[in-house]
C-alpha positions in Angstrom: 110.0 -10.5 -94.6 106.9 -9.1 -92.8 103.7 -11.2 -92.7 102.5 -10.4 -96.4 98.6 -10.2 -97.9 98.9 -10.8 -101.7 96.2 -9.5 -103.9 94.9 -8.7 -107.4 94.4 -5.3 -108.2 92.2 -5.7 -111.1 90.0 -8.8 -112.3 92.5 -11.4 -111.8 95.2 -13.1 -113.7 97.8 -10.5 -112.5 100.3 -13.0 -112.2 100.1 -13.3 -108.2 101.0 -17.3 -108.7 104.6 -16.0 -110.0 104.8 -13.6 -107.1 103.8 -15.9 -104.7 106.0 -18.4 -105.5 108.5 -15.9 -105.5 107.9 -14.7 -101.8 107.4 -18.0 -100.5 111.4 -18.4 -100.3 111.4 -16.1 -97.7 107.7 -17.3 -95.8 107.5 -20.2 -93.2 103.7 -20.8 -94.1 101.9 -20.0 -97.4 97.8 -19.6 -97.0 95.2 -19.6 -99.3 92.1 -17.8 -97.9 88.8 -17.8 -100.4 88.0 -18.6 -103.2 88.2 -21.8 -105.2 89.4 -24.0 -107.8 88.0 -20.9 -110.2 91.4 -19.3 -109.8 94.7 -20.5 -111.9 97.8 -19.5 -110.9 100.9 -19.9 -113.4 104.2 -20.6 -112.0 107.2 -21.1 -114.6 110.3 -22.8 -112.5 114.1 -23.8 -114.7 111.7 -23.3 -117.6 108.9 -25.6 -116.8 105.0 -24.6 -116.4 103.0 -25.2 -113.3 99.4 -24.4 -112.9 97.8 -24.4 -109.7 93.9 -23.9 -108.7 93.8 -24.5 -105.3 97.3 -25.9 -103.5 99.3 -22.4 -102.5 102.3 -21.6 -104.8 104.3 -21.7 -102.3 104.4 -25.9 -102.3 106.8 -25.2 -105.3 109.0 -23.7 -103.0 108.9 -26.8 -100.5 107.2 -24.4 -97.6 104.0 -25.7 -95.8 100.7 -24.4 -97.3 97.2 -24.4 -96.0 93.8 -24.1 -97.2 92.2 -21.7 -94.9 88.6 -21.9 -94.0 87.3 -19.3 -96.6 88.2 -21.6 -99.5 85.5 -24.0 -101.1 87.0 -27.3 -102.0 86.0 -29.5 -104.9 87.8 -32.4 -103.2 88.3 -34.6 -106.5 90.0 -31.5 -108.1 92.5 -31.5 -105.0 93.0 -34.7 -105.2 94.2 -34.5 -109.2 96.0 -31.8 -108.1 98.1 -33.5 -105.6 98.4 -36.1 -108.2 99.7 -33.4 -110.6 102.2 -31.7 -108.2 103.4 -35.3 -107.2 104.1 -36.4 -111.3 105.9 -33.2 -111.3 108.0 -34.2 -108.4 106.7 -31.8 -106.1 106.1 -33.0 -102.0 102.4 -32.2 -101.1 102.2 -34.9 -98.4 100.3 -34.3 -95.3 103.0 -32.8 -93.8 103.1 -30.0 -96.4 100.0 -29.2 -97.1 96.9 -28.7 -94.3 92.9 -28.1 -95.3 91.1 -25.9 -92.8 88.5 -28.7 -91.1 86.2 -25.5 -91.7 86.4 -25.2 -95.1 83.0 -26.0 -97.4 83.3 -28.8 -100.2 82.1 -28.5 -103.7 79.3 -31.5 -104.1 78.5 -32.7 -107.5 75.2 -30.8 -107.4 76.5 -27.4 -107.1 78.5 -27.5 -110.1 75.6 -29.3 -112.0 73.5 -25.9 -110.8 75.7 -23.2 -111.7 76.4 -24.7 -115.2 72.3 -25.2 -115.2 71.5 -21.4 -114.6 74.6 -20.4 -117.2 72.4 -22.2 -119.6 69.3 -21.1 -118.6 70.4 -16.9 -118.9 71.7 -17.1 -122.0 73.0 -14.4 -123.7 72.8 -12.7 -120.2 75.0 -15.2 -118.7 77.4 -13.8 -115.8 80.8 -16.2 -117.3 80.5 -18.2 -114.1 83.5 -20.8 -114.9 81.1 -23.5 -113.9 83.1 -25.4 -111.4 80.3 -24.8 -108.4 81.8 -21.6 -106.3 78.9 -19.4 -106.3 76.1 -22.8 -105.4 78.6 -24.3 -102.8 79.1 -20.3 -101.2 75.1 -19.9 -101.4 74.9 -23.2 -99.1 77.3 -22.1 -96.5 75.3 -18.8 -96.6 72.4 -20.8 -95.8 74.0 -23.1 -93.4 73.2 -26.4 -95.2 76.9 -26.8 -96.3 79.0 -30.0 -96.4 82.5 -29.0 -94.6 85.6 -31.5 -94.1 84.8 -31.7 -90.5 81.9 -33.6 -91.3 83.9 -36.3 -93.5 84.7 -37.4 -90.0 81.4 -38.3 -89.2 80.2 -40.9 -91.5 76.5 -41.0 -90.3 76.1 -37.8 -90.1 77.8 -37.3 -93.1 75.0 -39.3 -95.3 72.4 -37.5 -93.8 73.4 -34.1 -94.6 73.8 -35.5 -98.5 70.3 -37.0 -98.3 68.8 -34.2 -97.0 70.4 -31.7 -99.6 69.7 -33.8 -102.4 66.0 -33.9 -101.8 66.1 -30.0 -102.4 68.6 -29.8 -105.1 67.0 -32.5 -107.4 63.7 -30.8 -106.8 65.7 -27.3 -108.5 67.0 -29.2 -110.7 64.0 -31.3 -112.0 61.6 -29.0 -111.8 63.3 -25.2 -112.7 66.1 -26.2 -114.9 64.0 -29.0 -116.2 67.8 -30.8 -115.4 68.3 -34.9 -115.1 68.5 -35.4 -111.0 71.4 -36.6 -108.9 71.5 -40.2 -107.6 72.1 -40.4 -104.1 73.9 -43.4 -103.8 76.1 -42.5 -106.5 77.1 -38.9 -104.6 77.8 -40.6 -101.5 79.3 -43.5 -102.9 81.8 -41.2 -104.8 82.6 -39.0 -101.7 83.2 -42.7 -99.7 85.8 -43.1 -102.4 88.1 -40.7 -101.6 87.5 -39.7 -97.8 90.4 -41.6 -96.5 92.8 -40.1 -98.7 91.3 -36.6 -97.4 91.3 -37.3 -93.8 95.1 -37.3 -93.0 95.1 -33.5 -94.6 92.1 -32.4 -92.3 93.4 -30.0 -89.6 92.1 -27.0 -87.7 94.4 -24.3 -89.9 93.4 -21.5 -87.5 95.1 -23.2 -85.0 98.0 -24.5 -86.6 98.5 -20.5 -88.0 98.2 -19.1 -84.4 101.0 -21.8 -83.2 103.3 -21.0 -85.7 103.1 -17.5 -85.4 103.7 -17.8 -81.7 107.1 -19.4 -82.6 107.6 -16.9 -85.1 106.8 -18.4 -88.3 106.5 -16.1 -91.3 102.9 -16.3 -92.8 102.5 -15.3 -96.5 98.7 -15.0 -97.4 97.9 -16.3 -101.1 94.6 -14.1 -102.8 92.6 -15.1 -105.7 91.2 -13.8 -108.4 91.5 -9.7 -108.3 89.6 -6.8 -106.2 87.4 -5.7 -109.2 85.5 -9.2 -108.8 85.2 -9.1 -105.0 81.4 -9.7 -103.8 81.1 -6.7 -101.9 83.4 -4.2 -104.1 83.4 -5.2 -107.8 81.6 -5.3 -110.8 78.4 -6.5 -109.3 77.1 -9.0 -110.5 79.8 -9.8 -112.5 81.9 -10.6 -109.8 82.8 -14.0 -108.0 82.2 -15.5 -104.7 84.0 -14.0 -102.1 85.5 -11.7 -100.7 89.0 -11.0 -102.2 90.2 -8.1 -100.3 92.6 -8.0 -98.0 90.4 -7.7 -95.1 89.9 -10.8 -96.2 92.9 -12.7 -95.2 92.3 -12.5 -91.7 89.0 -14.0 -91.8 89.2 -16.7 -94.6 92.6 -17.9 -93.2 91.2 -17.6 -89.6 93.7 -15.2 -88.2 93.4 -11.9 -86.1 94.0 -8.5 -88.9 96.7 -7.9 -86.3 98.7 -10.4 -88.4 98.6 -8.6 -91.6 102.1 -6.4 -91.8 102.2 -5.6 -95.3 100.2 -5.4 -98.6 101.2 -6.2 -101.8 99.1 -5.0 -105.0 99.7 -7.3 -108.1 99.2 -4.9 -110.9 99.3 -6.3 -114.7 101.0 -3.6 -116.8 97.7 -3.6 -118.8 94.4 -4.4 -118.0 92.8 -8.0 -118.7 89.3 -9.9 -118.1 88.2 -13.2 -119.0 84.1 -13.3 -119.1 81.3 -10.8 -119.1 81.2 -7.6 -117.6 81.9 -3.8 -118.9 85.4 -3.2 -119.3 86.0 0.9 -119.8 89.7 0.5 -121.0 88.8 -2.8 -123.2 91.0 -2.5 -126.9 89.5 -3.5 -130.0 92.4 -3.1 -132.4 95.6 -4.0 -133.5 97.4 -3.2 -129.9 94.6 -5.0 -128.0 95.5 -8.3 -130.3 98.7 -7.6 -130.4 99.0 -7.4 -126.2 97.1 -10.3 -126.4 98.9 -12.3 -128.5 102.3 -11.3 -126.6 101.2 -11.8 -123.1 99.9 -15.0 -124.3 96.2 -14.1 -122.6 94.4 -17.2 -122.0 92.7 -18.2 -118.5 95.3 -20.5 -116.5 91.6 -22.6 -115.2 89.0 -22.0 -118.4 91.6 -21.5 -121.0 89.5 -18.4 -122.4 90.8 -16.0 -124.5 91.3 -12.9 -121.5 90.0 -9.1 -123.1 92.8 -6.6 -123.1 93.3 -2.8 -122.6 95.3 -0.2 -121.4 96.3 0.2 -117.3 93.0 1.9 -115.6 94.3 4.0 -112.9 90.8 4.3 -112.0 90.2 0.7 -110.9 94.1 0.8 -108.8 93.6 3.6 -106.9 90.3 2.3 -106.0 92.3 -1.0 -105.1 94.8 1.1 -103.0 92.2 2.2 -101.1 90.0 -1.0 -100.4 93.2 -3.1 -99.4 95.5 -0.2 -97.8 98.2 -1.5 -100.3 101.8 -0.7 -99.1 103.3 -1.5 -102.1 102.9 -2.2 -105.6 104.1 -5.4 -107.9 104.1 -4.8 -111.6 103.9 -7.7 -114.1 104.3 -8.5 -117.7 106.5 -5.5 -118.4 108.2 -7.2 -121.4 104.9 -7.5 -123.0 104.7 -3.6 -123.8 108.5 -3.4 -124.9 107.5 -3.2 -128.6 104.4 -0.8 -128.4 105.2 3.2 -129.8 103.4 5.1 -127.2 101.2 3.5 -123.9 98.1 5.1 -122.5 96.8 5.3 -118.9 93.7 5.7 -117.9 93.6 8.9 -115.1 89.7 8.7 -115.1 86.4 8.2 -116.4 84.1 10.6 -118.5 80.0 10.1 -117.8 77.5 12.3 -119.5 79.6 15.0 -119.9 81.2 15.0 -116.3 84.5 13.8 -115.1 84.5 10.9 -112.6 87.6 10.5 -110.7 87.0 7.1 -108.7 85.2 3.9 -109.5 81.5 3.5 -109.9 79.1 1.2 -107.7 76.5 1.0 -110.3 77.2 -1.4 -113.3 75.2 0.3 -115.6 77.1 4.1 -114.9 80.3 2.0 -115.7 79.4 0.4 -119.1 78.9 3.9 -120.4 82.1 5.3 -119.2 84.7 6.6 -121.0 88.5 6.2 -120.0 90.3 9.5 -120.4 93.9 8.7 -121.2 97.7 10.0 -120.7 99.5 9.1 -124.0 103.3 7.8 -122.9 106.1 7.0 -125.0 107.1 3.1 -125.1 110.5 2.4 -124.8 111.1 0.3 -127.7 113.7 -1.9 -125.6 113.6 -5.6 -124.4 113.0 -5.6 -120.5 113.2 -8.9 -119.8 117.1 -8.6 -119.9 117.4 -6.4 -116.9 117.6 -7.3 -113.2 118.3 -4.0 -111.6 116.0 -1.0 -111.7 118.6 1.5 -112.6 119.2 0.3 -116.1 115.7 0.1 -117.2 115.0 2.2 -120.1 114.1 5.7 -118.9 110.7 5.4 -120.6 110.0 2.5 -118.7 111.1 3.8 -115.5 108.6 7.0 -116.0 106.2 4.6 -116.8 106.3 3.1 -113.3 106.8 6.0 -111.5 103.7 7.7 -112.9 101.9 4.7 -111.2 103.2 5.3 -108.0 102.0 9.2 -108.3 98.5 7.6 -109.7 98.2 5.9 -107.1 100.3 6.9 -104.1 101.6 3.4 -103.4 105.1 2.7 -103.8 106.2 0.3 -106.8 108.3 -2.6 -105.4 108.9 -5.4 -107.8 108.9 -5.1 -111.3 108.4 -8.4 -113.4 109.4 -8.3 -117.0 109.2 -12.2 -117.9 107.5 -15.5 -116.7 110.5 -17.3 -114.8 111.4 -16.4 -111.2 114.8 -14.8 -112.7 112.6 -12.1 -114.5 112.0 -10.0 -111.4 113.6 -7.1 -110.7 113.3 -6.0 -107.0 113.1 -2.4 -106.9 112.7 -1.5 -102.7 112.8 -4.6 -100.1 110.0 -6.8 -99.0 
């Protein structure tokens, strides 16, 4: 397998976590790259669910993963999730898993502001999941960021908290009208757990350069989903970072030369969990009924996700931001009992036709998706493991995507477990 960039083609919850873990078999080193522990991915092994939120999928596989430098670390959620992995038998020992020495932390005080402004806008709220990304990515902006280099350095450590807090308690105090943070009690807590941290400190861009000299296979892990990228989504309803491709070479600290191939993650329908317009959105009986089936709840907030029909709009616009060179399709199975299946080919605005995706959010929330109607294929897919005896509705299905978008379908997935794939052209 070629060095591999994974990413979501829509606004998340694709199902990369399955794909990943799926891939990793064949990768030497699994890398996360932006992001934080706002992203869930779902991994069902011999039956059994495993949720990740910042730890690569690949771990599952026993292949060494790293936090790249473009991540932003709540180090007590690692540190429960190392504890999870480990209950569930899983090896994420220093040895197997490596956090960039670059990478920012999550302090106390930037979750307690995002959940703060949440509450502050209202009913205009963004549907931030309050766990800190957006504060802690604002402070690295800013340079005034804690990063795990500096866990090194007690002294200096204490004074970057001290000096942050004055600022932060004044927000809090005095704009959110918020209870303040006591010092002590911050660094106290980060004291706590720094020597369990320290052995998993490492210089990642490094340690990714020296494997690849040697010839290690490097499979990059994204988050979330292109449509919620900070540059290229649904501004503002978008995250962080950058989750792009483009990406992966600079949140994992690599050169772009790295990146061989491109792999789209591409729900069979369209899903978002929080605010923000959604021009395919169902309100009916199929909408429930897809959600009920796919079983559309957030893997990290547990929030009901909003479903429609596949936007070819939004995946051709994803072709073209990540230079895809291949597509994965997920949750096949979940549209086996539907009578017919629309696509969305493009958008109607006041009258005119809009072929690709619009910057302004305002434009989009009064679009309209014009549809192709397709026939289901009233057949279980999850019983299949070779392309060729998919249902012929099925397959047409998937081969009008390709046209749609002009990338190549690859992998099919028509069920939760790694045995639900079907691998349609080679990695």
């Amino acid at each position: 397998m070629l060095n591999t960039v994974i990413i979501g083609t829509q606004w998340g919850d694709e199902g990369k976590g399955k794909i990943v873990d799926l891939l990793s078999e064949h990768a030497d080193y699994v890398v996360r790259f932006q992001g934080g522990n706002n992203a869930g991915h779902t991994m069902v092994v011999n039956g059994k669910t495993i949720i990740s939120h910042l730890i690569p999928s690949g771990i599952l596989q026993k292949k060494k993963c790293f936090i790249g430098n473009g991540v932003v670390v709540d180090p007590f959620v690692l540190l429960d999730e190392i504890d999870y992995l480990v209950s569930n038998q899983v090896d994420v020992s220093p040895d197997m898993l490596k956090v960039s020495s670059r990478a920012h932390l999550i302090m106390p005080y930037h979750k307690e502001i995002d959940n703060a402004r949440e509450d502050k806008k209202g009913d205009k709220k963004i549907g931030t999941t309050g766990r800190g990304i957006g504060p802690c990515y604002e402070d690295k902006a800013t340079r005034r960021g804690i990063r795990f280099c500096d866990l090194m350095d007690l002294d200096l450590l204490k004074e970057k908290i001290s000096t942050i807090l004055e600022e932060k308690n004044f927000y809090l105090e005095h704009y959110f009208h918020a209870a303040p943070l006591d010092q002590d009690l911050v660094i106290n807590d980060i004291l706590q757990i720094r020597d369990r941290l320290l052995p998993y400190i490492a210089d990642v861009s490094v340690a990714l350069h020296q494997g690849s000299t040697k010839g290690k296979t490097l499979l990059f892990e994204g988050a979330q989903g292109t449509h919620l990228d900070i540059e290229h989504g649904t501004y503002p309803f978008v995250t962080s970072s950058s989750t792009v491709a483009g990406n992966a070479a600079g949140g994992a600290g690599v050169g772009p030369n790295l990146l061989n191939q491109i792999l789209g993650i591409v729900k069979a329908y369209t899903t978002r969990v929080g605010e923000g317009p959604f021009p395919t959105e169902l309100f009916d009986e199929t909408g429930d009924k897809i959600q009920k089936t796919g079983a559309e709840f957030g893997a990290t907030t547990g929030r009901k996700r909003r479903c429609g029909w596949l936007d070819m709009v939004m995946i051709k616009n994803a072709a073209r931001l990540n230079s895809l060179t291949g597509l994965v399709i997920t949750k096949m199975d979940v549209l086996d009992d539907l009578d017919e299946i629309k696509i969305c080919t493009a958008y109607q605005y006041n009258g005119s036709t809009i072929p690709d995706f619009p910057p302004d959010i305002k434009t989009l929330e009064h679009c309209t998706p014009l549809y192709e109607t397709h026939p289901g294929w009233k057949q279980k897919t999850s019983d299949f493991t070779d392309y060729a005896d998919l249902p012929d509705n099925a397959k047409k299905y998937l081969e009008r995507i390709t046209q749609l978008s002009g990338v190549p379908v690859k992998i099919i997935s028509v069920g939760p477990g790694r045995e639900a794939t079907i691998i349609k052209e080679a990695i």
